[in-house]
C-alpha positions as CSV (number, residue, x, y, z in Angstrom):
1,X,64.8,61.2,41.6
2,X,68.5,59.5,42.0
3,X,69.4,56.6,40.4
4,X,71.8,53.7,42.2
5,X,73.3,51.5,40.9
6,X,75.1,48.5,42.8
7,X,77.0,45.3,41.1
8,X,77.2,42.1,43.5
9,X,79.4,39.2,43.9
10,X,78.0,36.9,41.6
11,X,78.2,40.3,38.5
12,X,74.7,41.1,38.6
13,X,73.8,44.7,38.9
14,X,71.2,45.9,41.4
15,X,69.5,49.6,40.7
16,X,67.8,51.7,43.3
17,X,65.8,54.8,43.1
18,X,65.8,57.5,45.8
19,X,62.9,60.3,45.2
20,X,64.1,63.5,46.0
21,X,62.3,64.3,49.0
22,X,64.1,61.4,50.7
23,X,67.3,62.2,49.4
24,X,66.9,65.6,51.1
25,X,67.2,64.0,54.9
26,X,70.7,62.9,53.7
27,X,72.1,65.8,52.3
28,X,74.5,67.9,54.3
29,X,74.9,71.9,54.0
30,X,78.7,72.3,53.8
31,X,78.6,76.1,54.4
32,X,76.8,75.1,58.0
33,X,78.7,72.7,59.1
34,X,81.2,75.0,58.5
35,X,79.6,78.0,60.3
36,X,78.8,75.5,63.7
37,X,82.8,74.3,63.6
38,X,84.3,78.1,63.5
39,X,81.5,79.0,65.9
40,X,82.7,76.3,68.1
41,X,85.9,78.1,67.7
42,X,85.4,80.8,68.5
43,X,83.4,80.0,71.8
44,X,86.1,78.3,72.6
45,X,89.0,81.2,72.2
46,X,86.6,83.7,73.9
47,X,86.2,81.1,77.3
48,X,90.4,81.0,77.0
49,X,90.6,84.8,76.8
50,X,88.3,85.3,79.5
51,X,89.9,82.7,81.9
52,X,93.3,84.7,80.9
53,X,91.2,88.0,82.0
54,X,90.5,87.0,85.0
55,X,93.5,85.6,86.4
56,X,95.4,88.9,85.1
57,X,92.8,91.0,87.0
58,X,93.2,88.7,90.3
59,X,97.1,88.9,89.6
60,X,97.3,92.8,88.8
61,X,96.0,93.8,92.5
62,X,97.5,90.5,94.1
63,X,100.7,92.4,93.1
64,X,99.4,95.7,94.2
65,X,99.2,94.6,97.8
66,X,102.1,92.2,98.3
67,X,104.2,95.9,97.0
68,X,101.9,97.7,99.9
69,X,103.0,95.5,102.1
70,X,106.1,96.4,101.7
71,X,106.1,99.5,101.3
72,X,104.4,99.6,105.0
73,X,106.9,97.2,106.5
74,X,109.8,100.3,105.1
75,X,107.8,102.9,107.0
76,X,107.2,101.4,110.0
77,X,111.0,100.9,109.7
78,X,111.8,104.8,109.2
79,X,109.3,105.4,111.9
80,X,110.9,103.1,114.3
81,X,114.4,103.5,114.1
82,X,114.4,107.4,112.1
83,X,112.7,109.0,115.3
84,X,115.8,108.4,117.4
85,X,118.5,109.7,114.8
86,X,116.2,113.0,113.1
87,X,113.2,115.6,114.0
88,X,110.0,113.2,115.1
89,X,108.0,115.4,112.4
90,X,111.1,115.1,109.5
91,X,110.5,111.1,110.3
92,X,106.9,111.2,110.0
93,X,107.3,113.4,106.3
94,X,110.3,110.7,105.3
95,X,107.9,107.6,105.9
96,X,105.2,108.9,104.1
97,X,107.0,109.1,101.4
98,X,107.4,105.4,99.7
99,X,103.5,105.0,100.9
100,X,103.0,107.9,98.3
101,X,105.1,106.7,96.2
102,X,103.2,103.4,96.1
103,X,100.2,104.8,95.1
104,X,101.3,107.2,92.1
105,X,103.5,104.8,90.8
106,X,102.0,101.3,91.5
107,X,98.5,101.5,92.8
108,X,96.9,103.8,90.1
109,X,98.8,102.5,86.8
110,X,98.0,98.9,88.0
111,X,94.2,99.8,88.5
112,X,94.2,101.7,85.5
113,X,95.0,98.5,83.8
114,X,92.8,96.5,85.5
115,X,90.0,98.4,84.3
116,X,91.2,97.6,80.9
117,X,90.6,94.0,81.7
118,X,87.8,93.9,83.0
119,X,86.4,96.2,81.0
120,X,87.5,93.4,77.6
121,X,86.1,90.4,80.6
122,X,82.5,92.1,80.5
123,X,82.6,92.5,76.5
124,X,83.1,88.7,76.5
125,X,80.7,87.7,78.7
126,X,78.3,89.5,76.5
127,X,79.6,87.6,73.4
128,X,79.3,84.0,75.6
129,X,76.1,85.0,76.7
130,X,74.9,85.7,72.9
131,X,76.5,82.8,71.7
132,X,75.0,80.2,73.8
133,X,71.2,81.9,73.8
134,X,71.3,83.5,77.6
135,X,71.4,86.8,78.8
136,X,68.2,87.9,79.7
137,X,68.4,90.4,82.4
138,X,64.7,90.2,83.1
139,X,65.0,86.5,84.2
140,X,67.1,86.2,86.9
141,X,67.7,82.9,86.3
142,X,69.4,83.2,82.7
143,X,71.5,85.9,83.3
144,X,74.7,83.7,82.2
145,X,78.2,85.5,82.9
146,X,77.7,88.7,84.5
147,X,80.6,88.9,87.2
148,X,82.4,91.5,85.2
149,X,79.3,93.2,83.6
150,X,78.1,93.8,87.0
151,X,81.2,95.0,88.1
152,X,81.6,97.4,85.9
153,X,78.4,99.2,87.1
154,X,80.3,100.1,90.2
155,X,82.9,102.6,88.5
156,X,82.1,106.2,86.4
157,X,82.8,106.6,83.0
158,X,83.1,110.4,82.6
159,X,84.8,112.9,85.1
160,X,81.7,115.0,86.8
161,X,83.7,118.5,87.1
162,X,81.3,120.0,89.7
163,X,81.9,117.0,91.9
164,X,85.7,117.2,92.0
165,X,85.7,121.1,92.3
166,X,84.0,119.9,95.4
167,X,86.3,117.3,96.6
168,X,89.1,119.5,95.4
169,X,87.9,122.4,97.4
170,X,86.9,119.5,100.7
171,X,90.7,118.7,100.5
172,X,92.3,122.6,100.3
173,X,90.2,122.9,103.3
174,X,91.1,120.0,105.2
175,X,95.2,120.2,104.6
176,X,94.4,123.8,105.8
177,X,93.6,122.5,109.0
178,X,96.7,120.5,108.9
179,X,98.9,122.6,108.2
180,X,97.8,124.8,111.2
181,X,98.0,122.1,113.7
182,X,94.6,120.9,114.2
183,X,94.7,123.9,117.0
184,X,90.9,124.7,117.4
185,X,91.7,127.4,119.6
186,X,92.6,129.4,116.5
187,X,89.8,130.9,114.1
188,X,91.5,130.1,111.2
189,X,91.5,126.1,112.0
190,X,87.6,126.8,113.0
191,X,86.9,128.4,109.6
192,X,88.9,125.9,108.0
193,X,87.4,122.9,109.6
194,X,83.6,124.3,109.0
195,X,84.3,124.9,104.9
196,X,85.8,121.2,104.9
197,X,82.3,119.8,106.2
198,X,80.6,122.4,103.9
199,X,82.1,120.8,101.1
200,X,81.4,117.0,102.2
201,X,78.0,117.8,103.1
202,X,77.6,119.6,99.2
203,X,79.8,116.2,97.4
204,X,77.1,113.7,99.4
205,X,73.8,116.0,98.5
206,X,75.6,116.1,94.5
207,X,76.4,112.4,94.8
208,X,73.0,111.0,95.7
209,X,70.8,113.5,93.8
210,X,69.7,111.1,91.2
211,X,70.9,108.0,92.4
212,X,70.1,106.2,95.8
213,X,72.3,103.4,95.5
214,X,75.8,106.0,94.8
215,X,77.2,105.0,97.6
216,X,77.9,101.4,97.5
217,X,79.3,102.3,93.5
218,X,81.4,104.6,94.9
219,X,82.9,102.9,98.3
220,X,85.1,100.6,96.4
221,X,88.8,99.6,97.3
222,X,90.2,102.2,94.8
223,X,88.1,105.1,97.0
224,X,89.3,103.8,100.3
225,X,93.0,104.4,99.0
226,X,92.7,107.3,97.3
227,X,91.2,108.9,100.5
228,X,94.0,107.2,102.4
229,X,96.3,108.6,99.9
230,X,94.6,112.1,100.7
231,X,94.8,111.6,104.4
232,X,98.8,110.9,103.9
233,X,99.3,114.0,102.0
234,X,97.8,115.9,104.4
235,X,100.0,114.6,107.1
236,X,103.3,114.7,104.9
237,X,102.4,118.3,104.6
238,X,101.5,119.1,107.9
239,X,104.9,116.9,109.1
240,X,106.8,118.9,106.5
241,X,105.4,122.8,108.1
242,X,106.1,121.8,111.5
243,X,109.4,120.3,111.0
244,X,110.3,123.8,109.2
245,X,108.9,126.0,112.1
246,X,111.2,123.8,114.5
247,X,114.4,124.0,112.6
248,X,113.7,128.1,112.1
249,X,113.9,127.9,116.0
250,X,116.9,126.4,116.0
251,X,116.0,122.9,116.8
252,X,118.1,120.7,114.0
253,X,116.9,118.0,111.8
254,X,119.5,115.7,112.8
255,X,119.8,114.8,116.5
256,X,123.4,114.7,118.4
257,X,123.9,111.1,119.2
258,X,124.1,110.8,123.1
259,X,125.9,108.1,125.1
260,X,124.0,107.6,128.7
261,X,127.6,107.1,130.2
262,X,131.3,108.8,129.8
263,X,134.5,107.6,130.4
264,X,136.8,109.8,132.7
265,X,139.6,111.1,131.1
266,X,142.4,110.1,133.3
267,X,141.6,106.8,135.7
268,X,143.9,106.9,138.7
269,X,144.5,103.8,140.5
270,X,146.5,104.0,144.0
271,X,147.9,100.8,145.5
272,X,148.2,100.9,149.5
273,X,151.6,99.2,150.3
C-alpha cells in the first residue's frame, strides 16, 4: 500500500491510500517504452532504406538503357554512313563494337549491382514483414512486402557447370556456322548447325529436369541480352572472317572515293565572228 499525502488551501492536509494492486495499472515499464520507441525506429530507417533500394534499382537499369540507346543511335550511324567509305563486312565488325562494349562494360557491372540491391530490398522486406506480425506465405492474403523476395526467385544462386559446358559448347557450334557463311551447301555448316541444336535440345532437357516452371526464371531481361550479346559476337566474328578473305583477294578496306562527274582538262571555247 502507498501512502498520499496532499495539503490544501486552507493548510489542512488530506492523506490517501492506494493498495498495490491498483497502483500497478499506473505504473510504467521504462525498459518497454523504451524497446517500442527504438523499435519505432528502426521500422522507420528500414521503410527509408528500402524506399532508397528501390529507386536505386529502378535508376541502375533506367541508366542502362538510356546508354543502350545510344550506343544503338552510334551504330546505326557507322552502318549508315561507314558502308559508303570502307568494306560493308569491316562496317558491320566496327558497329558491333560499342554494342559489345555496352554490355561488358555497362550492362553486366550495372546488373551485377542491381542484384546487390535487391538482394538487401528482399532482406528488408523480411525484417518489415517480422516487425509488423505478417508474412505468412500460406495465407495469401498476409504475405506483406514480397516484390523483391519474389523476385529474387527468378535468378540462380550457384553456377550449374554442366549447363554452361552446354551453352558453351551451343555457342562454339553456332559461331562455327558463322564463321563459314551460313552456306548449307557445305558439310561442315551441316555438321555445325546439327551439334548447335544438339546442344539446345541437351541445355532445355538439363534445364527443366526438376523444375517445370525454369523457364519463366530463366527468360528474364538479363537472358534476352546476353543471348543478344551472343548473337553480336557471332556476327562481329563472322563480319571480321569475311572482311579478311576479301582483303586477301585484293579487295581493300578502304574504298576510293568516286566523283559521278569529271571536269575536262582543258575547256575550249570558240567565238564565231
Amino acid at each position: 500500500m502507498v501512502v498520499v499525502t496532499k495539503q490544501s488551501k486552507d493548510n489542512t492536509l488530506e492523506v490517501y491510500s492506494i493498495p498495490e494492486d491498483i497502483l500497478k495499472n499506473y505504473l510504467i515499464d521504462s525498459d518497454a517504452t523504451t524497446v517500442t520507441t527504438n523499435g519505432k525506429e528502426l521500422i522507420d530507417l528500414y521503410k527509408m532504406e528500402y524506399e532508397r533500394c528501390a529507386q536505386r534499382y529502378d535508376d541502375l537499369y533506367g541508366a542502362a538503357w538510356t546508354n543502350f540507346s545510344y550506343i544503338a543511335l552510334i551504330a546505326g550511324a557507322i552502318l549508315t554512313f561507314g558502308s559508303d567509305s570502307f568494306m560493308t563486312e569491316l562496317s558491320i565488325f566496327v558497329a558491333t563494337l560499342p554494342l559489345l562494349f555496352w554490355w561488358i562494360a555497362t550492362f553486366e557491372p550495372l546488373n551485377r549491382y542491381g542484384d546487390q540491391v535487391q538482394a538487401r530490398a528482399a532482406c528488408i522486406e523480411q525484417l518489415l514483414n517480422e516487425s509488423v506480425g505478417i508474412g505468412s506465405p500460406e495465407r495469401e492474403c498476409e504475405k506483406g512486402l514480397r516484390h523483391f523476395q519474389d523476385y529474387s526467385k527468378r535468378q540462380f544462386g550457384n553456377i550449374e557447370w554442366p549447363k554452361f559446358v552446354i551453352i558453351v559448347l551451343f555457342w562454339i557450334a553456332l559461331s562455327a556456322t558463322v564463321s563459314y557463311g551460313f552456306d548449307l551447301s557445305k558439310t561442315r555448316v551441316l555438321v555445325s548447325l546439327l551439334f548447335a541444336g544438339l546442344f539446345f535440345v541437351a541445355w532445355l532437357i538439363v534445364q527443366y529436369k526438376e523444375t517445370p516452371r525454369r523457364l519463366w526464371q530463366v527468360l528474364r531481361v538479363r537472358f534476352i541480352v546476353r543471348i543478344f550479346a551472343g548473337i553480336l559476337i557471332m556476327v562481329a566474328m563472322g563480319s571480321a572472317y569475311h572482311a579478311l578473305e576479301k582483303h586477301e583477294q585484293k579487295e581493300p578496306f578502304v574504298r576510293s572515293p568516286k566523283s559521278d562527274s569529271k571536269l575536262p582538262e582543258r575547256l575550249t571555247i570558240k567565238v564565231e565572228e
